[in-house]
ROGU-645409 format. One record per atom (N, C-alpha, C, CB): x, y, z; residue number from 1; residue in one letter; atom name. Coordinates in nm, 2 decimals. Each point is the difference from the previous one (the first is absolute). Glycine has a CB too. Layout:
N
<atom><X>X</X><Y>Y</Y><Z>Z</Z><k>NUM</k><r>A</r><a>CA</a></atom>
...
This chain:
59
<atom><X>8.94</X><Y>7.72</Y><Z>11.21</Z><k>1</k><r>X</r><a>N</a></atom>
<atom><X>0.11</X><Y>0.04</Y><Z>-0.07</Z><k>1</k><r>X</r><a>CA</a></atom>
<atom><X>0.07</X><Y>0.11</Y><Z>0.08</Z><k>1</k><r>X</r><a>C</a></atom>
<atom><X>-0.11</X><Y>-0.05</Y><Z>-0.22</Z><k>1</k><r>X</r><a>CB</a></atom>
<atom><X>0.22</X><Y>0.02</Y><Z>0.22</Z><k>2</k><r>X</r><a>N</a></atom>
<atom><X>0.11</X><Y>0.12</Y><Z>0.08</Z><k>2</k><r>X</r><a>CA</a></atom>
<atom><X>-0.02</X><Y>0.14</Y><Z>-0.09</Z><k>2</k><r>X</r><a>C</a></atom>
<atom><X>0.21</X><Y>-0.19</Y><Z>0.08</Z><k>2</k><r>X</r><a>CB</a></atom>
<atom><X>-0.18</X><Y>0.28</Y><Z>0.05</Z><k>3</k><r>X</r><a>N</a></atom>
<atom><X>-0.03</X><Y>0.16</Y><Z>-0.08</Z><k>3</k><r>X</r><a>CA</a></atom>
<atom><X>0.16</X><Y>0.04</Y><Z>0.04</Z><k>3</k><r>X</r><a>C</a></atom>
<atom><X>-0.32</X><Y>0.09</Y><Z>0.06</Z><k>3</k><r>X</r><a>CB</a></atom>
<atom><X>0.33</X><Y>0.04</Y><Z>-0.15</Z><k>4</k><r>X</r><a>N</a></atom>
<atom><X>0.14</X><Y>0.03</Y><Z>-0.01</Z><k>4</k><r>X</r><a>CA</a></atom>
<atom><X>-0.07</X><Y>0.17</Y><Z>0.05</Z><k>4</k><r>X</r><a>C</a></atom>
<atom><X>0.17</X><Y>-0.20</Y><Z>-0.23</Z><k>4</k><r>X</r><a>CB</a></atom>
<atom><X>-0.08</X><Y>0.23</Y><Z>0.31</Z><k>5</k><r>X</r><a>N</a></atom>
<atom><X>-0.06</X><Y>0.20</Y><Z>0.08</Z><k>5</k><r>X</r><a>CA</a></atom>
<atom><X>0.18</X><Y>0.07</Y><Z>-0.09</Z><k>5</k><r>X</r><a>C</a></atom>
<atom><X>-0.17</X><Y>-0.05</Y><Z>0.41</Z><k>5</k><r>X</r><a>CB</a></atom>
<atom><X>0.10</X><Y>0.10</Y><Z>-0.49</Z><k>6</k><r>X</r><a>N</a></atom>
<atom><X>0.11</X><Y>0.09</Y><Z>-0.10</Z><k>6</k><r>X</r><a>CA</a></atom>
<atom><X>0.01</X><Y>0.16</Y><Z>0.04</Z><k>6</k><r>X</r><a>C</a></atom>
<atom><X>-0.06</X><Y>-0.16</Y><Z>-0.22</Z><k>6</k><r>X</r><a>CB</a></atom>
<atom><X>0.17</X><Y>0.19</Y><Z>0.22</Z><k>7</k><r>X</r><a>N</a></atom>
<atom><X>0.02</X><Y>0.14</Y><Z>0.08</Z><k>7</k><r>X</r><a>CA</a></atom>
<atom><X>0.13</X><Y>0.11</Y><Z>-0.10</Z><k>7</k><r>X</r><a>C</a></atom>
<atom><X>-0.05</X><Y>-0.16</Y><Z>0.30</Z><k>7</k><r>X</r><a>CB</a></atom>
<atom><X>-0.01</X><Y>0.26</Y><Z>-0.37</Z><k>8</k><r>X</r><a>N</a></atom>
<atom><X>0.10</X><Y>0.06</Y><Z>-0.08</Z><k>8</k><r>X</r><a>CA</a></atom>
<atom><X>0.09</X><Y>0.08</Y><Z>0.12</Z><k>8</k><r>X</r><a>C</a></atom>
<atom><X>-0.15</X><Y>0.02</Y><Z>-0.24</Z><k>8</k><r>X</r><a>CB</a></atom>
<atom><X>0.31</X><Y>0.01</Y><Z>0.21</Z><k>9</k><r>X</r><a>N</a></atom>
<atom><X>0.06</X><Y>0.00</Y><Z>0.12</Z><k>9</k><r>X</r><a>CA</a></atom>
<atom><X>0.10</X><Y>0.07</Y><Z>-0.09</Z><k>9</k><r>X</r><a>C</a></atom>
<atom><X>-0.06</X><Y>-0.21</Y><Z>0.18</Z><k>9</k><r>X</r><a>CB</a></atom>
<atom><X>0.06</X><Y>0.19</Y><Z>-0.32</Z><k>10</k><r>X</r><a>N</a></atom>
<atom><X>0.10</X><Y>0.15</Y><Z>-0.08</Z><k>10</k><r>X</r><a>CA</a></atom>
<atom><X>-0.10</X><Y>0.06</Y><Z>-0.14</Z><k>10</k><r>X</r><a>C</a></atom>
<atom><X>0.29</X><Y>-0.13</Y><Z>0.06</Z><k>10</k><r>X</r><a>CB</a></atom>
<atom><X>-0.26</X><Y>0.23</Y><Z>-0.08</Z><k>11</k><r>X</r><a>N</a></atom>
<atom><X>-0.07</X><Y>0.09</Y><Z>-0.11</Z><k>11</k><r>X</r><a>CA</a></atom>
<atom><X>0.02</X><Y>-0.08</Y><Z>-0.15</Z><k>11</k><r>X</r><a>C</a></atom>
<atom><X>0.05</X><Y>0.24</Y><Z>0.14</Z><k>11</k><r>X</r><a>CB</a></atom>
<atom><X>-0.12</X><Y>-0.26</Y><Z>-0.20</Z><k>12</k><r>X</r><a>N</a></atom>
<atom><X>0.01</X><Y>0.01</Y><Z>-0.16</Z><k>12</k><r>X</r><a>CA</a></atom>
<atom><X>0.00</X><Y>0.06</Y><Z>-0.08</Z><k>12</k><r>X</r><a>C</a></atom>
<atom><X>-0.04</X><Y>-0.08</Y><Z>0.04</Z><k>12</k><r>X</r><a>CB</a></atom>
<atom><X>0.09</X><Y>0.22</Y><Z>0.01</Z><k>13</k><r>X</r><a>N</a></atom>
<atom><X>0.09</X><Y>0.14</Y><Z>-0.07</Z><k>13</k><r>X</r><a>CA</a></atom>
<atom><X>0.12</X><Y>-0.09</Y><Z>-0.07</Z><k>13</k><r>X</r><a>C</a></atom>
<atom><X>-0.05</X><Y>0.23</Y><Z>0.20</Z><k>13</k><r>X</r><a>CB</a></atom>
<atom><X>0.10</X><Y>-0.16</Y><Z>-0.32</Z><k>14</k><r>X</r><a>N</a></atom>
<atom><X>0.08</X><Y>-0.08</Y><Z>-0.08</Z><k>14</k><r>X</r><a>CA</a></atom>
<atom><X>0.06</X><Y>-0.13</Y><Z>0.02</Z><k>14</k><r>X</r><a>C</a></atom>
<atom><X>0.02</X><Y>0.19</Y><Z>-0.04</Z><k>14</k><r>X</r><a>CB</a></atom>
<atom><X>-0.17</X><Y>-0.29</Y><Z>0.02</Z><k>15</k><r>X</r><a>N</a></atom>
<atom><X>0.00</X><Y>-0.15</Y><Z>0.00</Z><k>15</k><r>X</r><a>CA</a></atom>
<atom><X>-0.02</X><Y>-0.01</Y><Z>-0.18</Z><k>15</k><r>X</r><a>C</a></atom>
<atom><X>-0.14</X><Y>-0.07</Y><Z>0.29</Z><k>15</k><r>X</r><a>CB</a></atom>
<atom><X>0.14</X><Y>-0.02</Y><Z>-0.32</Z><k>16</k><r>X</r><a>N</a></atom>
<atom><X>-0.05</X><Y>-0.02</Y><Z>-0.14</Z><k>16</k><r>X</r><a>CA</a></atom>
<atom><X>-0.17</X><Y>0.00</Y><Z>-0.03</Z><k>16</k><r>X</r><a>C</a></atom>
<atom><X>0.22</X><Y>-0.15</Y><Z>-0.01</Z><k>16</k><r>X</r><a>CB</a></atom>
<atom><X>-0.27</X><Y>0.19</Y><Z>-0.07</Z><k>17</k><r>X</r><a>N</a></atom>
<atom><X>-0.14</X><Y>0.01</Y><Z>-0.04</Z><k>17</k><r>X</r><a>CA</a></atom>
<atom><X>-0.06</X><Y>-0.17</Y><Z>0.01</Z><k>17</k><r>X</r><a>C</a></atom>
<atom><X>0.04</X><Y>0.25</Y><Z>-0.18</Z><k>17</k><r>X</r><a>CB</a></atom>
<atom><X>0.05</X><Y>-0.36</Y><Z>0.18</Z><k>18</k><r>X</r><a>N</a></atom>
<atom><X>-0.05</X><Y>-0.15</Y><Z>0.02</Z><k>18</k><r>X</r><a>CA</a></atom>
<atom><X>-0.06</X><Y>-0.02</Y><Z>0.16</Z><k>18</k><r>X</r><a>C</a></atom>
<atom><X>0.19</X><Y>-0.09</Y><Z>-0.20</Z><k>18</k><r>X</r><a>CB</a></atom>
<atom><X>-0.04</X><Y>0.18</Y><Z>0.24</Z><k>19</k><r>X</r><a>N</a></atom>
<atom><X>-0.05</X><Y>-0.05</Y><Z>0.19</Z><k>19</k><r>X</r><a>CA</a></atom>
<atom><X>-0.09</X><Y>0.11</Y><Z>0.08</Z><k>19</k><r>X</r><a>C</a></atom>
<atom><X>0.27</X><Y>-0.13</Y><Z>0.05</Z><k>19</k><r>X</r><a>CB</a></atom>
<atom><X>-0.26</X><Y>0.25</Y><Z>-0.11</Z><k>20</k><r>X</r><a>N</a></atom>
<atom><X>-0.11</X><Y>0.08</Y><Z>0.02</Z><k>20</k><r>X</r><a>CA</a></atom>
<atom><X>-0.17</X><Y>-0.03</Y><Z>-0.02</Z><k>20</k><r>X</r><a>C</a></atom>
<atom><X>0.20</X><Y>0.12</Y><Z>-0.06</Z><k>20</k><r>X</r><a>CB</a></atom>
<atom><X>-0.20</X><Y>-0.19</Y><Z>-0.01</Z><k>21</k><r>X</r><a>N</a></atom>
<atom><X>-0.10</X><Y>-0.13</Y><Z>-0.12</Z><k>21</k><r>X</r><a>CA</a></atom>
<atom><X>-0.06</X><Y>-0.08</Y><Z>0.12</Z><k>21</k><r>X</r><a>C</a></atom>
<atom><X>0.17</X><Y>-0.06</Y><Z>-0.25</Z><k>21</k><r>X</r><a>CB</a></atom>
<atom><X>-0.05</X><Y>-0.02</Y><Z>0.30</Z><k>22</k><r>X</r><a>N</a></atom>
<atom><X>-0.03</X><Y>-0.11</Y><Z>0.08</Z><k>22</k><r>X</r><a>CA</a></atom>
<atom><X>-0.04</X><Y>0.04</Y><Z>0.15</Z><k>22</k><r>X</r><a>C</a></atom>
<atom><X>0.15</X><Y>-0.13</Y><Z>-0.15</Z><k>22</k><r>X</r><a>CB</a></atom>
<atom><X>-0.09</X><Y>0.23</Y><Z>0.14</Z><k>23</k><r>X</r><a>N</a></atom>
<atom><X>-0.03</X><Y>0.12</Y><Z>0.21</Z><k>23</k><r>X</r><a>CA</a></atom>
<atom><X>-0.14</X><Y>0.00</Y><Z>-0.07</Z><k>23</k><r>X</r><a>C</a></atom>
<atom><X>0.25</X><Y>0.25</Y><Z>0.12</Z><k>23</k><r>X</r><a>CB</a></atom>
<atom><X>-0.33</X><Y>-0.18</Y><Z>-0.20</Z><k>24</k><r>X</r><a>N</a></atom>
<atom><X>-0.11</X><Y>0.02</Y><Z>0.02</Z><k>24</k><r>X</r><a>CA</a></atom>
<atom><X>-0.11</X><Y>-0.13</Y><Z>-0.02</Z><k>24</k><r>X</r><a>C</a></atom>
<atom><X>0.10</X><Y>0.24</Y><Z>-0.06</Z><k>24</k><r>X</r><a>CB</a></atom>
<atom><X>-0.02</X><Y>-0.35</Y><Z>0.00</Z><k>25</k><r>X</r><a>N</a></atom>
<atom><X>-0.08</X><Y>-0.12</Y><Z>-0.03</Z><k>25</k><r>X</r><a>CA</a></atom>
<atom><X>-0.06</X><Y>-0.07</Y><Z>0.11</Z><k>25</k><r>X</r><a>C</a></atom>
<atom><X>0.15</X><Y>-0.03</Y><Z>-0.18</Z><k>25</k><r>X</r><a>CB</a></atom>
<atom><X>-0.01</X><Y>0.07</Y><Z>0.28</Z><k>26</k><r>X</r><a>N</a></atom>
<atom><X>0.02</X><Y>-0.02</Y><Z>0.15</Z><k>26</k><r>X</r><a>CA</a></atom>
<atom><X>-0.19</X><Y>0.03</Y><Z>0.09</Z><k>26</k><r>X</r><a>C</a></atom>
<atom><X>0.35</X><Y>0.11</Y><Z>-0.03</Z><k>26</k><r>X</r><a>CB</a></atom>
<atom><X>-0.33</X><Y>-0.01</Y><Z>-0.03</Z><k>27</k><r>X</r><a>N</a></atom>
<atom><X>-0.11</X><Y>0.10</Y><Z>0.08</Z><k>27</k><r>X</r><a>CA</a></atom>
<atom><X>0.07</X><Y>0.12</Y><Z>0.11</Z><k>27</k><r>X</r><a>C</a></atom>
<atom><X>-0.18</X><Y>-0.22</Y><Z>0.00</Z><k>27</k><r>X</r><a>CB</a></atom>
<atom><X>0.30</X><Y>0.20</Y><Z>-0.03</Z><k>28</k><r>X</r><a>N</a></atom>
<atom><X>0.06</X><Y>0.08</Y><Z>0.11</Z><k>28</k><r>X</r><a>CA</a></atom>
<atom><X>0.03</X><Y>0.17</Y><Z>-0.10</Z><k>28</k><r>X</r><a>C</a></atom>
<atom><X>0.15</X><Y>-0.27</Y><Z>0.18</Z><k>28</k><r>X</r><a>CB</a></atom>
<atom><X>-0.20</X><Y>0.38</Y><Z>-0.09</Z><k>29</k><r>X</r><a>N</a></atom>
<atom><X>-0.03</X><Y>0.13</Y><Z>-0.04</Z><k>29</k><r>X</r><a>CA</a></atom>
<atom><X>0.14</X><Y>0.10</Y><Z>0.06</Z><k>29</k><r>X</r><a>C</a></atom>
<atom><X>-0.31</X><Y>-0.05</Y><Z>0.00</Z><k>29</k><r>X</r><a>CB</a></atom>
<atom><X>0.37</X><Y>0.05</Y><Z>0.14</Z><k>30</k><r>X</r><a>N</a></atom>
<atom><X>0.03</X><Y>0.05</Y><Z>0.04</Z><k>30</k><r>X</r><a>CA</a></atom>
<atom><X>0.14</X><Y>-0.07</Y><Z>0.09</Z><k>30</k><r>X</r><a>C</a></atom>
<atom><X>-0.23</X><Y>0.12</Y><Z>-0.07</Z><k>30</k><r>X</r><a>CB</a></atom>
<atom><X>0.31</X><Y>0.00</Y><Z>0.13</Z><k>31</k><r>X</r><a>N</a></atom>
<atom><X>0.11</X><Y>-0.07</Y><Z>0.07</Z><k>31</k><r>X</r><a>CA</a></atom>
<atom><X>-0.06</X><Y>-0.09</Y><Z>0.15</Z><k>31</k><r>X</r><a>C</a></atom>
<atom><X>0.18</X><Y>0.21</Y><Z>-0.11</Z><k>31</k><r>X</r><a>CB</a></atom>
<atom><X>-0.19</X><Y>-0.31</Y><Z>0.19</Z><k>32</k><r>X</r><a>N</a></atom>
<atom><X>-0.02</X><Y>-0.09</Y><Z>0.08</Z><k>32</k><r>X</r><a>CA</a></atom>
<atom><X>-0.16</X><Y>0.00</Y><Z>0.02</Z><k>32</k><r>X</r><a>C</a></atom>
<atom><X>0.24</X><Y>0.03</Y><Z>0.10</Z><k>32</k><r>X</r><a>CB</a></atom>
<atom><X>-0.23</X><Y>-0.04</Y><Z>-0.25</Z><k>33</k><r>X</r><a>N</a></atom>
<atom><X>-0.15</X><Y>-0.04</Y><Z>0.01</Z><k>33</k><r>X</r><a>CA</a></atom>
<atom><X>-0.04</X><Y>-0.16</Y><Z>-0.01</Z><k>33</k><r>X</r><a>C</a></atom>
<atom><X>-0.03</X><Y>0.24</Y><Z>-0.10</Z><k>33</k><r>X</r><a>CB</a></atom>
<atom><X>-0.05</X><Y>-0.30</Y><Z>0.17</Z><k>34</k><r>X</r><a>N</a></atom>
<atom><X>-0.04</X><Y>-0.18</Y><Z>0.00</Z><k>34</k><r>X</r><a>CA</a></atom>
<atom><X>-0.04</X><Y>-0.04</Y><Z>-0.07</Z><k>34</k><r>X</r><a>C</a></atom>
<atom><X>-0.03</X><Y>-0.04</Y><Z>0.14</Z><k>34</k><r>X</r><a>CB</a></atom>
<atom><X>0.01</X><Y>-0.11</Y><Z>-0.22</Z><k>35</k><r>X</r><a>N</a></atom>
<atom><X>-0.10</X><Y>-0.02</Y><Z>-0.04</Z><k>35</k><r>X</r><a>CA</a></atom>
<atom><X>0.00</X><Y>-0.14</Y><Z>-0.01</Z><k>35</k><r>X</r><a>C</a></atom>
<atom><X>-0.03</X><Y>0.20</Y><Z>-0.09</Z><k>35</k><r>X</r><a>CB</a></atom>
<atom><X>-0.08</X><Y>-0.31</Y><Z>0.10</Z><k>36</k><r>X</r><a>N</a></atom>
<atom><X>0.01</X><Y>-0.13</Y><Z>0.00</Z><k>36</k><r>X</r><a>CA</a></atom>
<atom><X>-0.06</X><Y>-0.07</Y><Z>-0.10</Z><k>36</k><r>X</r><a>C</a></atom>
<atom><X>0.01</X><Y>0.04</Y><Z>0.20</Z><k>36</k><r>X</r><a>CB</a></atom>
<atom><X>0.09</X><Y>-0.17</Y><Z>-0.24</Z><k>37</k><r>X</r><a>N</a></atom>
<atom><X>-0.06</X><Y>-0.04</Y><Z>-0.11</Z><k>37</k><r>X</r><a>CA</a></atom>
<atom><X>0.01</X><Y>-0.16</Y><Z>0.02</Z><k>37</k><r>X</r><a>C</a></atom>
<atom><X>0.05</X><Y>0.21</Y><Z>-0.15</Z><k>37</k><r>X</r><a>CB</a></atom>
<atom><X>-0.09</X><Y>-0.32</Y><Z>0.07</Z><k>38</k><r>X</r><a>N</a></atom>
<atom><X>0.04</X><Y>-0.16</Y><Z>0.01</Z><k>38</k><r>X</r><a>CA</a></atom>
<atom><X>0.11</X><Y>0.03</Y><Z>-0.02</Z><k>38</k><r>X</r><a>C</a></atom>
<atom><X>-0.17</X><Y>-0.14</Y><Z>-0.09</Z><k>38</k><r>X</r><a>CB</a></atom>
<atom><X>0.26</X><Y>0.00</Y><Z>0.13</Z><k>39</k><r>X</r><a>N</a></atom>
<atom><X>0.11</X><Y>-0.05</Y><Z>-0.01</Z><k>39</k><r>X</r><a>CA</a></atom>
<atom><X>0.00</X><Y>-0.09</Y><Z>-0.15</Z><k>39</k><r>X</r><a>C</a></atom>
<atom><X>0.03</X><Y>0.03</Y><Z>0.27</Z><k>39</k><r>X</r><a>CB</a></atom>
<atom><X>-0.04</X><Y>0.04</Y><Z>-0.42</Z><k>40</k><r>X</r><a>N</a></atom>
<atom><X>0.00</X><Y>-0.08</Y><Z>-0.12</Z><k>40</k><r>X</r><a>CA</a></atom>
<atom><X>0.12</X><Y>0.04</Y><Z>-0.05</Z><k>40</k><r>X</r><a>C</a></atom>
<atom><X>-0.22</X><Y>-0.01</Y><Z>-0.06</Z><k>40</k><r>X</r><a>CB</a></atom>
<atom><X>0.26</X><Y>-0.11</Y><Z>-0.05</Z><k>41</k><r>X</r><a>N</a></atom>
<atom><X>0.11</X><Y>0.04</Y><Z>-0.07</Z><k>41</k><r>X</r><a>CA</a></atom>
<atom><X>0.00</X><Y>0.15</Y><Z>-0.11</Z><k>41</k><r>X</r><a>C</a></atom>
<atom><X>0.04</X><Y>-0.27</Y><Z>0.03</Z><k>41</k><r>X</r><a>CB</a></atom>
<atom><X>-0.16</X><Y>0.26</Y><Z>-0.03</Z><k>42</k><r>X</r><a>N</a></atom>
<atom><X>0.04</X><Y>0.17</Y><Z>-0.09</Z><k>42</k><r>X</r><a>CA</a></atom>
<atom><X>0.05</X><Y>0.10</Y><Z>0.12</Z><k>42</k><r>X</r><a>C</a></atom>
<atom><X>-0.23</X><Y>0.00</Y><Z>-0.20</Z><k>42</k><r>X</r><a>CB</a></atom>
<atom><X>0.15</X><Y>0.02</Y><Z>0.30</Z><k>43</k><r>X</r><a>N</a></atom>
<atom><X>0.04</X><Y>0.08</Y><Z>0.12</Z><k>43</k><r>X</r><a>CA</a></atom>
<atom><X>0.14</X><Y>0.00</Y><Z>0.03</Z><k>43</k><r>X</r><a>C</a></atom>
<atom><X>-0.21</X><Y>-0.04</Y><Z>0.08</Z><k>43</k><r>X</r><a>CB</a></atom>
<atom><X>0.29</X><Y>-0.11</Y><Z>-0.12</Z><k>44</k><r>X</r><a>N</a></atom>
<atom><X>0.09</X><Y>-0.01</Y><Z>0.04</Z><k>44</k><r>X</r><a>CA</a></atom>
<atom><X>0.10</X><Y>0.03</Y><Z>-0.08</Z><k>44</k><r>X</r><a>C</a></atom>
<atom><X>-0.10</X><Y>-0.11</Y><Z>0.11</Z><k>44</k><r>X</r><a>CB</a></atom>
<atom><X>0.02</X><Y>0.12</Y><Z>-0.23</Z><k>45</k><r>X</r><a>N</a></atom>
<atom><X>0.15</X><Y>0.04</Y><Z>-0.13</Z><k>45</k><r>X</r><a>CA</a></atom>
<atom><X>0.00</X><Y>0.14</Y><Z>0.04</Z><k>45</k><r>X</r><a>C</a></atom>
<atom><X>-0.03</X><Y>-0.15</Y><Z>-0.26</Z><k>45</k><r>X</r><a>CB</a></atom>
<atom><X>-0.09</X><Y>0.24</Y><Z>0.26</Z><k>46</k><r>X</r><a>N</a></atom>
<atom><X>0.02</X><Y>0.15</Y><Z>0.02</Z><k>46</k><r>X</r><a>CA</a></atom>
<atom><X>0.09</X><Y>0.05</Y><Z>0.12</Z><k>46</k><r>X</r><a>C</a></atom>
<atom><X>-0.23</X><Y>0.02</Y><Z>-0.11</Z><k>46</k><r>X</r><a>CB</a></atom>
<atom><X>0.21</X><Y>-0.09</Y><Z>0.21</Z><k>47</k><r>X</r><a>N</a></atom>
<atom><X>0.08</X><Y>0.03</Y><Z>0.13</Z><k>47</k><r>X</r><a>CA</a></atom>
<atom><X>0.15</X><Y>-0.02</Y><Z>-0.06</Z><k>47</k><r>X</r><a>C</a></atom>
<atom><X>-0.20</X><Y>-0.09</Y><Z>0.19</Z><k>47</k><r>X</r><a>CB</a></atom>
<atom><X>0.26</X><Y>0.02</Y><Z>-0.27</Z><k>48</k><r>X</r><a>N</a></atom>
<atom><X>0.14</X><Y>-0.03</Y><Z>0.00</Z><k>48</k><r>X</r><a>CA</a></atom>
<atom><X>0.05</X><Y>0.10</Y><Z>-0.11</Z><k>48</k><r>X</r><a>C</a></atom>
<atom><X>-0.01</X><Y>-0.27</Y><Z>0.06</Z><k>48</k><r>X</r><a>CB</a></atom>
<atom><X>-0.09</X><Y>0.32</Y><Z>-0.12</Z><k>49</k><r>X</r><a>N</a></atom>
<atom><X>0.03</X><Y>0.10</Y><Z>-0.09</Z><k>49</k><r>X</r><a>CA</a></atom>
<atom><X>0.01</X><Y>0.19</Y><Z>0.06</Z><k>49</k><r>X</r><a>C</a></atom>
<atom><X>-0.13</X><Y>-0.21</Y><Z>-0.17</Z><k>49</k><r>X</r><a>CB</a></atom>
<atom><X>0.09</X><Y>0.21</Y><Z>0.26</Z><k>50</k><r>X</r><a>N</a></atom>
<atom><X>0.03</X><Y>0.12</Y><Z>0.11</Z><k>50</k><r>X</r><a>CA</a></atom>
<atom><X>0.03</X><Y>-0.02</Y><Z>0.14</Z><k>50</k><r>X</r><a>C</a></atom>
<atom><X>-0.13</X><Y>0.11</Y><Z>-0.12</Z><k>50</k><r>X</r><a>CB</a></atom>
<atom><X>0.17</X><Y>-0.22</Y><Z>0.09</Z><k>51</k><r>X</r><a>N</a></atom>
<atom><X>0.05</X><Y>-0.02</Y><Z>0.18</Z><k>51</k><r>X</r><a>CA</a></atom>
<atom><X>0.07</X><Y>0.04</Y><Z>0.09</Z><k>51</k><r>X</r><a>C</a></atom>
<atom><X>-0.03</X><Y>-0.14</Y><Z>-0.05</Z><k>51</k><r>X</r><a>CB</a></atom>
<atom><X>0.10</X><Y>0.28</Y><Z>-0.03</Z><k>52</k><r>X</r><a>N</a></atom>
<atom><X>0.07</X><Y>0.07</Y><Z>0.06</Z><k>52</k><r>X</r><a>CA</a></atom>
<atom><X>-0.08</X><Y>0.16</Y><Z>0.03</Z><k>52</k><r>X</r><a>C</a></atom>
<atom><X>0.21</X><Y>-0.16</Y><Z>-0.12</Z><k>52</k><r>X</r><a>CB</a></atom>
<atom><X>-0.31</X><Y>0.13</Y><Z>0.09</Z><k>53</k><r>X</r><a>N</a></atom>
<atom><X>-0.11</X><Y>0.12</Y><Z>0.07</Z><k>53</k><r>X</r><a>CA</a></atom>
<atom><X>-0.11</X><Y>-0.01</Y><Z>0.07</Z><k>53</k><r>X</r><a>C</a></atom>
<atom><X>0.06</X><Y>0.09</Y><Z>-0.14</Z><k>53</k><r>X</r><a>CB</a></atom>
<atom><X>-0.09</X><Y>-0.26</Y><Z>0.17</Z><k>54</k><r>X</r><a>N</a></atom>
<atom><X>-0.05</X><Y>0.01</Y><Z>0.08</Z><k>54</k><r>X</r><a>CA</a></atom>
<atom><X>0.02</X><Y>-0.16</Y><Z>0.15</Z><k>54</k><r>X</r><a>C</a></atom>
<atom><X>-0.15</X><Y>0.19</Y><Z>-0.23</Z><k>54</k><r>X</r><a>CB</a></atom>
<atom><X>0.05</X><Y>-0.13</Y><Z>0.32</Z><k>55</k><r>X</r><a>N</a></atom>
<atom><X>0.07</X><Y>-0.15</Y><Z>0.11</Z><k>55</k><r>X</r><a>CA</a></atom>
<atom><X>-0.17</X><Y>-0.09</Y><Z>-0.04</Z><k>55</k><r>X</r><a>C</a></atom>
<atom><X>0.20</X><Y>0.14</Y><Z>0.31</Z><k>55</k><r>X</r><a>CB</a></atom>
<atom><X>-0.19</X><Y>-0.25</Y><Z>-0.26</Z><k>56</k><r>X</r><a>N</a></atom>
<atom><X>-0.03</X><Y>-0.12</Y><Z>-0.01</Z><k>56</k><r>X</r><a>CA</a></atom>
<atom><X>-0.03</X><Y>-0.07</Y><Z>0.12</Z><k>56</k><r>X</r><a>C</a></atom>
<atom><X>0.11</X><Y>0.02</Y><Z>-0.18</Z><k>56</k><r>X</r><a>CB</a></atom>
<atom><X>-0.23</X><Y>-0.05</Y><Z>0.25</Z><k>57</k><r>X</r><a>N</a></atom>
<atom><X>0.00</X><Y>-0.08</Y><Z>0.10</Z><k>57</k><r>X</r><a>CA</a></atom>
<atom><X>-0.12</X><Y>-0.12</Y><Z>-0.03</Z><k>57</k><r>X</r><a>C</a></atom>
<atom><X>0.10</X><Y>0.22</Y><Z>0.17</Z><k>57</k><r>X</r><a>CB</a></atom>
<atom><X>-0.05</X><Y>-0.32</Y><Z>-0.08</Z><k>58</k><r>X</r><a>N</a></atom>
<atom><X>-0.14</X><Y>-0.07</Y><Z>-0.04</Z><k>58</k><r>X</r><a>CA</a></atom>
<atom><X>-0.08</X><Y>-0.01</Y><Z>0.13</Z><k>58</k><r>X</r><a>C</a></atom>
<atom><X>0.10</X><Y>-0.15</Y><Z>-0.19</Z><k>58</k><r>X</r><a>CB</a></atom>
<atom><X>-0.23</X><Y>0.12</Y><Z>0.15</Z><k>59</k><r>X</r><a>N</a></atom>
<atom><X>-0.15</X><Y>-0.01</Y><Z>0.11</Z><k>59</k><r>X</r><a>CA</a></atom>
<atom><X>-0.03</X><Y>-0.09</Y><Z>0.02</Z><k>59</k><r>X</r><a>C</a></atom>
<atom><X>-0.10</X><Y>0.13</Y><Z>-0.04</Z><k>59</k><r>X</r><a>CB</a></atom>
C-alpha cells in the first residue's frame, strides 16, 4: 500500500475547532513537523479538508 509523508507547513491558530480536530487526528503536534500514514480514503478526505496547512508528498 502506498504511504502518504504529511508535513504541517502553517499554524492552526484561528483555524476552526473541526480542522484543528483533524491536525491532531493527523498526529501532527507542531509547525514542520512529519508524519506518515497509508494512502486510504479517510486519510484522503482529512487531507482535502486542511490542505491549506499542510504539504503532501507521496513514498
Amino acid at each position: 500500500m502506498a504511504k502518504l509523508k504529511i508535513t504541517q507547513v502553517r499554524s492552526a491558530i484561528r483555524r476552526t475547532a473541526r480542522q484543528k480536530n483533524i491536525v491532531a487526528a493527523l498526529g501532527l503536534r507542531r509547525l514542520h513537523h512529519t508524519v506518515e500514514h497509508d494512502d486510504t480514503p479517510q486519510i484522503r478526505g482529512m487531507l482535502l479538508k486542511v490542505h491549506h496547512l499542510i504539504k503532501v508528498e507521496e513514498i
